[in-house]
N, C-alpha and C positions, 0 to 999 in steps of 0.2 A: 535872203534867198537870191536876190539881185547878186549881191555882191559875190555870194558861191559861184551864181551862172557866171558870170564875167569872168571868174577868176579860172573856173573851170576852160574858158573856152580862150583866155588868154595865157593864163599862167602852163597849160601842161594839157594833154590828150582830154580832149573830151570823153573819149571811151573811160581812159583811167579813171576819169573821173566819175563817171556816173558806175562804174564796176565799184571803185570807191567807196561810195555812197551805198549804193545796194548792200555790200557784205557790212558795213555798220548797222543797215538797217534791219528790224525784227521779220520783213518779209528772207532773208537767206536763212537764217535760222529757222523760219518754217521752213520752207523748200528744201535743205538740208535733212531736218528732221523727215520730212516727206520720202525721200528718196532713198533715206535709211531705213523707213518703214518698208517701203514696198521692197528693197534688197532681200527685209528680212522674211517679211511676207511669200518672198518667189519660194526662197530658201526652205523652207517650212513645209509650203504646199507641195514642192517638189519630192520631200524626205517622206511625206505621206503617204503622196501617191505613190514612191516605191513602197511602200510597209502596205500597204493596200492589194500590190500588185503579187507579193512576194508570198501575200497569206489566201490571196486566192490560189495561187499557184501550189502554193503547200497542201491546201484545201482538195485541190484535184487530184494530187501527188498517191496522197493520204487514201482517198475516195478506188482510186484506180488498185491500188495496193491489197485495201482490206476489201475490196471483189473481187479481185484476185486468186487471192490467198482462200476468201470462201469457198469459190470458185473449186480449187483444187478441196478443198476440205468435202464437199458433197460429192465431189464425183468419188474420193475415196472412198467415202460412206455409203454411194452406191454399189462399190466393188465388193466390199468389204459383207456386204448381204449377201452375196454370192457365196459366200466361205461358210463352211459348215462350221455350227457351234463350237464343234469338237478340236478344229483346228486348231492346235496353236499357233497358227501367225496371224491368225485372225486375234485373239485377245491382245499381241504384241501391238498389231496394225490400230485395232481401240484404244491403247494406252496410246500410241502417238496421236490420233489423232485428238482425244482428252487433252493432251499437252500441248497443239497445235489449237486449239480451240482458245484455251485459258492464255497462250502468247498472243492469240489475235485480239482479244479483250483486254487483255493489258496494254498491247500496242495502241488501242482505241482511245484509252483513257490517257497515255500518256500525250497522244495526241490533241485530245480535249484540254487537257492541262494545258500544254504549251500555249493553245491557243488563246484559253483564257485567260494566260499569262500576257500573251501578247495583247492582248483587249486591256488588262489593267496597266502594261506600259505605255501604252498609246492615250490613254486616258489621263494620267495621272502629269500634273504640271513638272514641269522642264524634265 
């Protein structure tokens, strides 16, 4: 030890020398590993919180859409009591709204899909 200090403080930069010293030693290789962990750590947490933000956001998108869409589907359904039996555009205006009903339930689920799509990619390693 003596003779490293001596040699450190005669032979060449003390700093060099103790920098030297440190990256031979097993404390830079933790510290190293450390710093790569918390790199990867930000990286991760950061890719989350978008995927977090992006399926609430779809969540409202979604939410805002199929009230909407209902929305207009009853007020139809109100109009549409108005019209006598016998009318035909009243049977015309029931068949679209049937067909308007059955795309909002499909729309529904394909939305549930996606999302529990997106729940088993967020779940599932790398």
């Amino acid at each position: 030890m003596r003779d490293t200090s001596a040699r450190l403080i005669s032979g060449g930069s003390l700093l060099h020398g103790l920098v030297s010293q440190f990256v031979r030693d097993h404390g830079f290789a933790l510290l190293f590993c450390c710093v790569i962990g918390a790199v990867i750590a930000g990286v991760c947490y950061a890719r989350l919180c978008r995927l977090r933000k992006r399926e609430r956001l779809a969540r409202e998108v979604e939410d805002a859409l199929v009230q909407n869409a209902q929305s207009v589907i009853l007020h139809v359904h109100g109009i549409v009591k108005n019209l006598s039996t016998d009318d035909p555009l009243r049977r015309k205006v029931e068949q679209a709204l049937d067909r308007a009903d059955e795309q909002l339930s499909e729309d529904r689920d394909r939305v549930q899909n996606l999302r529990a799509r997106t729940t088993l990619d967020d779940e599932s390693p790398g």
